[in-house]
One Martini backbone bead per residue (centre of mass of N, CA, C, O) as a GRO file, in nm:
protein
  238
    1UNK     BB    1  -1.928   0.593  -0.560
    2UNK     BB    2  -1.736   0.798  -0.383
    3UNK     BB    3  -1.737   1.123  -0.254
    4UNK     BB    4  -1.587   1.370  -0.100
    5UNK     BB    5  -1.771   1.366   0.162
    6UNK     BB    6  -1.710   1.042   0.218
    7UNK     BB    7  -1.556   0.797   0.474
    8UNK     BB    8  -1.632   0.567   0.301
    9UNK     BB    9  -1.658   0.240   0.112
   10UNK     BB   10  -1.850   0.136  -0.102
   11UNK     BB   11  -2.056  -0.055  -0.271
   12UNK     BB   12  -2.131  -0.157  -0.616
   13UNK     BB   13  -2.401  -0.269  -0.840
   14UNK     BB   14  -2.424  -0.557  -0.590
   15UNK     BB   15  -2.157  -0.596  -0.496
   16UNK     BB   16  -1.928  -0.676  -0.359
   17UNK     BB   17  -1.716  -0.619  -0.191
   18UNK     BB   18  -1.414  -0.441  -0.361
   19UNK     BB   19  -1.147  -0.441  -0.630
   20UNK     BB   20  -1.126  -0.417  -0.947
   21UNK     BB   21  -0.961  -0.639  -1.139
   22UNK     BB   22  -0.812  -0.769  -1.341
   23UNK     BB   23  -0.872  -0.977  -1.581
   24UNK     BB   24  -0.788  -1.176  -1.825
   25UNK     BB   25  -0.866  -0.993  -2.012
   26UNK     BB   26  -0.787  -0.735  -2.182
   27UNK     BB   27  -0.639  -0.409  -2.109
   28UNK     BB   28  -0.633  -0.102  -2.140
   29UNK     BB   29  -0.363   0.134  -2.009
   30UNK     BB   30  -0.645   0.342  -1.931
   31UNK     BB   31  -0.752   0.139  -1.708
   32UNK     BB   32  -0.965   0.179  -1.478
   33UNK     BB   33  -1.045   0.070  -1.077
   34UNK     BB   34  -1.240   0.067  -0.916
   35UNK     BB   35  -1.262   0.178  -0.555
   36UNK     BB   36  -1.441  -0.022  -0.301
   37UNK     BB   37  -1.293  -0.283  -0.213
   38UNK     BB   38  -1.038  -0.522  -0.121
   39UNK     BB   39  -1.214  -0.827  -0.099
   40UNK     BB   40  -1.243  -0.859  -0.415
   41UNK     BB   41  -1.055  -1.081  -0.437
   42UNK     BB   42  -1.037  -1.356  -0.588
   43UNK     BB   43  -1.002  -1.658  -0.504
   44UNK     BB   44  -0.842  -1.765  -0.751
   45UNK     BB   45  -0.588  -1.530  -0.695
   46UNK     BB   46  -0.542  -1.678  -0.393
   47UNK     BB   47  -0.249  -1.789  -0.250
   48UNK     BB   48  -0.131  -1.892  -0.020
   49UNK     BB   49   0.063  -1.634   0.024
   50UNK     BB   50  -0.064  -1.433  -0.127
   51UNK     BB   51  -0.126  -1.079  -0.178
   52UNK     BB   52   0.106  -0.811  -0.232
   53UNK     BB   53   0.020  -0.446  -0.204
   54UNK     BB   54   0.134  -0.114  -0.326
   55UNK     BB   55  -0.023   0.158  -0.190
   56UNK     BB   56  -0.068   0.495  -0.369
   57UNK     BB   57  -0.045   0.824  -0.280
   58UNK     BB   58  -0.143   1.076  -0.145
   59UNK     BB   59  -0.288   1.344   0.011
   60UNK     BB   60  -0.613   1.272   0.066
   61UNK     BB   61  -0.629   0.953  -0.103
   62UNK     BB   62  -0.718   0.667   0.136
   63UNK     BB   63  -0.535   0.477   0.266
   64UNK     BB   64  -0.622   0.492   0.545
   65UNK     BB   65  -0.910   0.357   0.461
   66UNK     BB   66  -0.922   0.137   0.317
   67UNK     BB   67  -0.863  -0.096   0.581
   68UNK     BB   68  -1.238  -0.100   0.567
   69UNK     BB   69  -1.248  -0.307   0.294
   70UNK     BB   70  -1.156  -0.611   0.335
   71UNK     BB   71  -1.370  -0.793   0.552
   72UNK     BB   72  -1.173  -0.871   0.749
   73UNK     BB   73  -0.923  -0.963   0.945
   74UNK     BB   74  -0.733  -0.652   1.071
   75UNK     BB   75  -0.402  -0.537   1.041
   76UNK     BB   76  -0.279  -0.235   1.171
   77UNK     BB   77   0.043  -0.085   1.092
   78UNK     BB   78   0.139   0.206   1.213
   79UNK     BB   79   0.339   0.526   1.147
   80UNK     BB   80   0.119   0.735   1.175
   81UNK     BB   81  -0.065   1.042   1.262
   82UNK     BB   82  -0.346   0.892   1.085
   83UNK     BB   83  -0.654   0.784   1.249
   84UNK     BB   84  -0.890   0.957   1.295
   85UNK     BB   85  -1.071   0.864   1.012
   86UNK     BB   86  -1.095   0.570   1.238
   87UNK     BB   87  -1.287   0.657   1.509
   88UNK     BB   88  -1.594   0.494   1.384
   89UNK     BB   89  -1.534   0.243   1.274
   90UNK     BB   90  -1.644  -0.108   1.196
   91UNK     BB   91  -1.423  -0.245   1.127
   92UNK     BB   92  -1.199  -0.575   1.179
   93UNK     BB   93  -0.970  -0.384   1.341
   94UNK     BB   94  -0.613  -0.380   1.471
   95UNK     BB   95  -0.410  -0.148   1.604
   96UNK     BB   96  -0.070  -0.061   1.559
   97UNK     BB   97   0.193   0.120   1.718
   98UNK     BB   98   0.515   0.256   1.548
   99UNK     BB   99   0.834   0.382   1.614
  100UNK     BB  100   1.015   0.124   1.544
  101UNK     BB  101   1.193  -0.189   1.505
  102UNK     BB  102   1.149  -0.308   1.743
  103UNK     BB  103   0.799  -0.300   1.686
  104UNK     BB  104   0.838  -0.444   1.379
  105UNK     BB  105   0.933  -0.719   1.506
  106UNK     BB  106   0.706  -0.778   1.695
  107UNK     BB  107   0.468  -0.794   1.475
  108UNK     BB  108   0.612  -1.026   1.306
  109UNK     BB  109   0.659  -1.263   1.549
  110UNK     BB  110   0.301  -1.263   1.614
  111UNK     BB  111   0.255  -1.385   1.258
  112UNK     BB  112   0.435  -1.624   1.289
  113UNK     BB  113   0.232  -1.903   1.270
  114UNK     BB  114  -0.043  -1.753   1.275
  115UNK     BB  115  -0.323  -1.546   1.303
  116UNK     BB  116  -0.643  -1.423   1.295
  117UNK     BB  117  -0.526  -1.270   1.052
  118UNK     BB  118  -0.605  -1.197   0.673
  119UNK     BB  119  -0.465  -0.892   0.722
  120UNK     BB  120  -0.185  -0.684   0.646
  121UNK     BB  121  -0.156  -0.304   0.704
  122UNK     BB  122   0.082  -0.066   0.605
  123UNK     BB  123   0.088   0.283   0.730
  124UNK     BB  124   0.418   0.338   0.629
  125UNK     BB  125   0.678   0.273   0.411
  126UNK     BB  126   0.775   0.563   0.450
  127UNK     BB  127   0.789   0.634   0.729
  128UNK     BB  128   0.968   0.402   0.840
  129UNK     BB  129   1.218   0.508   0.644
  130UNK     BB  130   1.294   0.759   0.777
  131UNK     BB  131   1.319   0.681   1.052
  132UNK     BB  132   1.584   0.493   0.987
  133UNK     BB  133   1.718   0.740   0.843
  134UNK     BB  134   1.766   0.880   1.084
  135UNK     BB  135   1.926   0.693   1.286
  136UNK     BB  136   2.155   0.683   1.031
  137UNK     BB  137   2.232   0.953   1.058
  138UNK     BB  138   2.327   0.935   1.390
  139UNK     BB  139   2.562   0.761   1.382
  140UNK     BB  140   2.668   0.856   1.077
  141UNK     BB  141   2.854   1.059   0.860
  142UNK     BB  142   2.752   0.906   0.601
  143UNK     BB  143   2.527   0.922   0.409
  144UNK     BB  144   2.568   0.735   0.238
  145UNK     BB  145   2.572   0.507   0.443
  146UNK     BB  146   2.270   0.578   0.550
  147UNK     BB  147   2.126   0.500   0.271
  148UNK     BB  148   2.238   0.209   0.267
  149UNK     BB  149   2.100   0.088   0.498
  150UNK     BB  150   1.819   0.206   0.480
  151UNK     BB  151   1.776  -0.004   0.244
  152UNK     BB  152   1.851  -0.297   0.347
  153UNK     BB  153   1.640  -0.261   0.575
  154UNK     BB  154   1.406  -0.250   0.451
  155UNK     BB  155   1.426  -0.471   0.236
  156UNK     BB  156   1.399  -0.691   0.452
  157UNK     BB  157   1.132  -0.631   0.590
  158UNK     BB  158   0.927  -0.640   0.318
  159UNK     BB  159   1.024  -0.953   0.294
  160UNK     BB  160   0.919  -1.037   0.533
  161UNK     BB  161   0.644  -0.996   0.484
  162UNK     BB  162   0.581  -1.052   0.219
  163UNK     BB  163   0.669  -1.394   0.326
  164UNK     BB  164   0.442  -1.400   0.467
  165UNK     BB  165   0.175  -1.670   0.506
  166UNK     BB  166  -0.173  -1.622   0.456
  167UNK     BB  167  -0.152  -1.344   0.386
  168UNK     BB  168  -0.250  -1.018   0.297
  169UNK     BB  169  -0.063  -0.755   0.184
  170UNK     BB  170  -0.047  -0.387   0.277
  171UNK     BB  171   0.185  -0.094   0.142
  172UNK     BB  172   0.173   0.197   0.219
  173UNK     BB  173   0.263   0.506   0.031
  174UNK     BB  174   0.347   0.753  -0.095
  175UNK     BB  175   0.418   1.064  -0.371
  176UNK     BB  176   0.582   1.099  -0.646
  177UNK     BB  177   0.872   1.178  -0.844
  178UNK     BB  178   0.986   0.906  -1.065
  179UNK     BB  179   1.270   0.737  -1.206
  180UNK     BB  180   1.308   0.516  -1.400
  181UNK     BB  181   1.452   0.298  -1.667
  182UNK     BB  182   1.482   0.548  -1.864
  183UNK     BB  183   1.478   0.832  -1.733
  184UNK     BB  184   1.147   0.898  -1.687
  185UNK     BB  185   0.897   1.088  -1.497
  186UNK     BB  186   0.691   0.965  -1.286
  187UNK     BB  187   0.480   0.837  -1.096
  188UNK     BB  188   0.553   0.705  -0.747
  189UNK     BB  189   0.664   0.571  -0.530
  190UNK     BB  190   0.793   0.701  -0.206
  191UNK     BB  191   1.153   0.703  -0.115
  192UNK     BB  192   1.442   0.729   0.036
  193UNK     BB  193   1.611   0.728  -0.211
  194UNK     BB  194   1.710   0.561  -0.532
  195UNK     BB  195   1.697   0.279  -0.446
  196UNK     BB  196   1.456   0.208  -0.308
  197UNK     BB  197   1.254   0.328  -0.525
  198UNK     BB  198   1.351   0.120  -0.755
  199UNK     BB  199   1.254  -0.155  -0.603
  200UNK     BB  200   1.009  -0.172  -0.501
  201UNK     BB  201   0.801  -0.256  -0.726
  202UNK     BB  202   0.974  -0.590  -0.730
  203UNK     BB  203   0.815  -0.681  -0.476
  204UNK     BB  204   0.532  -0.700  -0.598
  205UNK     BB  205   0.227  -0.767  -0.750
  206UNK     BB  206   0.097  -0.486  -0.668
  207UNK     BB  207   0.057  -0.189  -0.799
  208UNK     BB  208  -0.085   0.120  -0.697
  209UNK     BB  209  -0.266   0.390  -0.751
  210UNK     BB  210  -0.463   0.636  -0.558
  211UNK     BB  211  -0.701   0.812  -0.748
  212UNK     BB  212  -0.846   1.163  -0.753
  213UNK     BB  213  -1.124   1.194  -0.964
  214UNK     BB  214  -1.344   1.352  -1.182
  215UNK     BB  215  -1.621   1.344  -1.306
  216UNK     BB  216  -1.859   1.428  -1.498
  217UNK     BB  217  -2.022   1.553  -1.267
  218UNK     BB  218  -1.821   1.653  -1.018
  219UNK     BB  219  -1.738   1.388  -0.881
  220UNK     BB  220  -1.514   1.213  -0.658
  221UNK     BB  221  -1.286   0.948  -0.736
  222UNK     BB  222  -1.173   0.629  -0.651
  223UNK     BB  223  -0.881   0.475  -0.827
  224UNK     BB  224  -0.728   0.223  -0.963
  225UNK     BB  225  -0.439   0.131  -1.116
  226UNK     BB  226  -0.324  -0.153  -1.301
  227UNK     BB  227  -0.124   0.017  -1.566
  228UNK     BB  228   0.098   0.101  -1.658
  229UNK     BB  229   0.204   0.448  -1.748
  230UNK     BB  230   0.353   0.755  -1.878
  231UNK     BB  231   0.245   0.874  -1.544
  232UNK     BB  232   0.210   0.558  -1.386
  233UNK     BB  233   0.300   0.345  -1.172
  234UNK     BB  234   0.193  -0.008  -1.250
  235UNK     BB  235   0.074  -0.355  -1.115
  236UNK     BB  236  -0.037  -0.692  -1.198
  237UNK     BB  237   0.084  -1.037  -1.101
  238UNK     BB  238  -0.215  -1.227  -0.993
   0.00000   0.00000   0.00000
């Protein structure tokens, strides 16, 4: 695993690159998954459609440097003004930045009907939500009608991206506390408002948080859940 000190992740134990995701048998609800790159997705679980993945975390749990870790040819649609820690890297990436939604309907055109790329990272759809609800609240007087409105636009966008035929799609967002289907608090994707907040989960395949926790040694390591609990949104049913 990498320490705090590591700029990207290796693979480890003589395994190939990826993320060690649940396997068939059965796991406890507290099994962490060892994040070292992204590209272990088993070719076995990998349908024509591709595995569609929402990862979230905070600030500075590696979220944008994962994308080094695919093994593939990689597009890169940002929306961050953080590039930097990319700034070195030697994976096949080819990063595209956006500004509004007429730049990622731009890079949507160039994706359909297959392209170079065998993955697609938008980092982040909660950014990209924001820039919308700011034009949003913009042209309208109405909070509520800007909110609404800009809940229907992301979930449309989300939607291309993510039944685009072919491609691996990662969408990270930010990480906050948001309530459940029961009404109890726990950590999940964070987007504005509401509405698109609770319907997020429900559109990918996989839901992982991204956590930065220190081992016995008091070494940091990353980690993703693949297992909802009482803590933390998340799921896999790829």
């Amino acid at each position: 695993m990498t320490k705090d000190s590591d700029h990207k992740l290796e693979p480890e134990h003589g395994h190939s690159p990826g993320i060690f995701f649940a396997s068939e048998r059965p796991i406890h609800e507290k099994e962490m998954h060892p994040l070292t790159v992204i590209s272990m997705l088993k070719a076995e679980l990998r349908r024509a459609q591709g595995i569609k993945i929402n990862l979230y975390g905070g600030a500075g749990s590696g979220k944008t440097t994962s994308v080094e870790t695919t093994g593939e040819p990689t597009l890169m649609v940002s929306a961050e003004a953080g590039l930097l820690p990319l700034r070195n890297t030697k994976a096949d990436i080819k990063v595209v930045e956006v500004h509004n939604m007429d730049d990622i309907e731009g890079v949507y055109n160039h994706l359909v009907g297959g392209s170079e790329f065998k993955w697609v990272f938008i980092d982040s759809i909660t950014e990209i939500a924001e820039v919308v609800l700011a034009y949003e609240l913009s042209v309208s007087k109405d909070p509520r009608k800007s909110y609404g409105e800009m809940a229907t636009k992301m979930i449309q966008l989300i939607k291309m991206f993510r039944d685009l035929p072919g491609y691996d799609i990662v969408m990270t967002a930010k990480m906050s506390r948001v309530q459940d289907d029961n009404g109890k608090l726990i950590y999940g994707p964070s987007m504005p408002g509401r509405q698109l907040g609770h319907q997020l989960p429900y559109l990918f395949d996989i839901v992982a948080p991204l956590r930065v926790e220190r081992n016995t040694e008091g070494d940091l390591e990353r980690m993703l859940q693949m297992v909802r609990d009482d803590q933390f949104e998340a799921k896999d049913r790829s």
